[in-house]
C-alpha positions as CSV (number, residue, x, y, z in Angstrom):
1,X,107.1,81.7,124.5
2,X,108.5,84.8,123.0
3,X,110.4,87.1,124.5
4,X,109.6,90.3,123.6
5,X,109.6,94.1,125.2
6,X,107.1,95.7,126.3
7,X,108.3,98.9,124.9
8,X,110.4,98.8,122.2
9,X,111.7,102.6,123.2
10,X,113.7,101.4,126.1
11,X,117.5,101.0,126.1
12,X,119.0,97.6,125.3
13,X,121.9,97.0,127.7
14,X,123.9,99.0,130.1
15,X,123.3,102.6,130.1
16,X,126.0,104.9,129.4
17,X,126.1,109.2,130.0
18,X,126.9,111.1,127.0
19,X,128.4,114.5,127.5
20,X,125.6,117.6,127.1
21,X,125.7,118.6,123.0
22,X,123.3,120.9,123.3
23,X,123.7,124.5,123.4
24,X,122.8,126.7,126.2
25,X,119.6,128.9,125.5
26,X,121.6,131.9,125.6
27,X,124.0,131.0,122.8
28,X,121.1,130.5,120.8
29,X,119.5,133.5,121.2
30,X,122.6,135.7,119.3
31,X,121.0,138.0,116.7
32,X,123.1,138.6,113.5
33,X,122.9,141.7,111.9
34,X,120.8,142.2,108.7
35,X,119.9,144.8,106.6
36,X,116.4,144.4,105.1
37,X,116.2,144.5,100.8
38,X,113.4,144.0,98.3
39,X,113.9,141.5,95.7
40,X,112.4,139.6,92.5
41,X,112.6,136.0,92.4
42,X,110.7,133.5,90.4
43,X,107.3,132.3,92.0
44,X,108.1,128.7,91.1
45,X,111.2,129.4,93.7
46,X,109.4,131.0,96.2
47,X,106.8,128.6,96.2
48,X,108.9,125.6,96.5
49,X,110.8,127.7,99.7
50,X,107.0,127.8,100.8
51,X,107.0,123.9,100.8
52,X,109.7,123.0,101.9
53,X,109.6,125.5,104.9
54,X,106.1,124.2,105.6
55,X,107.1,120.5,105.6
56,X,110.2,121.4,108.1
57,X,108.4,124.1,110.1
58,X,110.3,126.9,109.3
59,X,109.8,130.3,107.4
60,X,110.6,130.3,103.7
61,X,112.6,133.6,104.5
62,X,115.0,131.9,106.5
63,X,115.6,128.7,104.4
64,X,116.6,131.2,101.5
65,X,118.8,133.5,104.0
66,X,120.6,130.0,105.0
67,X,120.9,129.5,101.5
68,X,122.4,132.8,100.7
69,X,124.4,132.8,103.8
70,X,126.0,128.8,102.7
71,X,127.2,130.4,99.4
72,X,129.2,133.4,100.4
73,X,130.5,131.5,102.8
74,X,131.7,129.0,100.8
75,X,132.7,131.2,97.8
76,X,134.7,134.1,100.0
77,X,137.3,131.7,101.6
């Protein structure tokens, strides 16, 4: 006979506690400051920001705020 599990989600072994990664709710809830602007970009971008924020459950505007945000940060050290 084969022993298998009956649910292949349970934990293999002894247990062990890992220390809380997680962020409290209230360090997640800081607001940056932003300025609202208008801008032209090409629709084949936007539409791919559409996508992709669709597949990941997020708004395109943000993935392309992250995106701006990751460049200066990296270009003004």
């Amino acid at each position: 006979m084969k022993n298998e599990r009956a649910d292949s989600n349970m934990p293999l072994g002894r247990l062990r506690r890992v220390k809380d990664f997680l962020p409290a709710p209230a360090d997640l809830a800081i607001s940056k400051e932003t300025k609202k602007i208008t801008i032209s970009l090409n629709k084949f971008s936007i539409d791919f920001f559409k996508r992709q924020a669709e597949q990941h459950h997020t708004k395109y505007q943000r993935m392309i705020r992250e995106l701006v945000d990751r460049y200066v940060f990296q270009y003004s050290q």
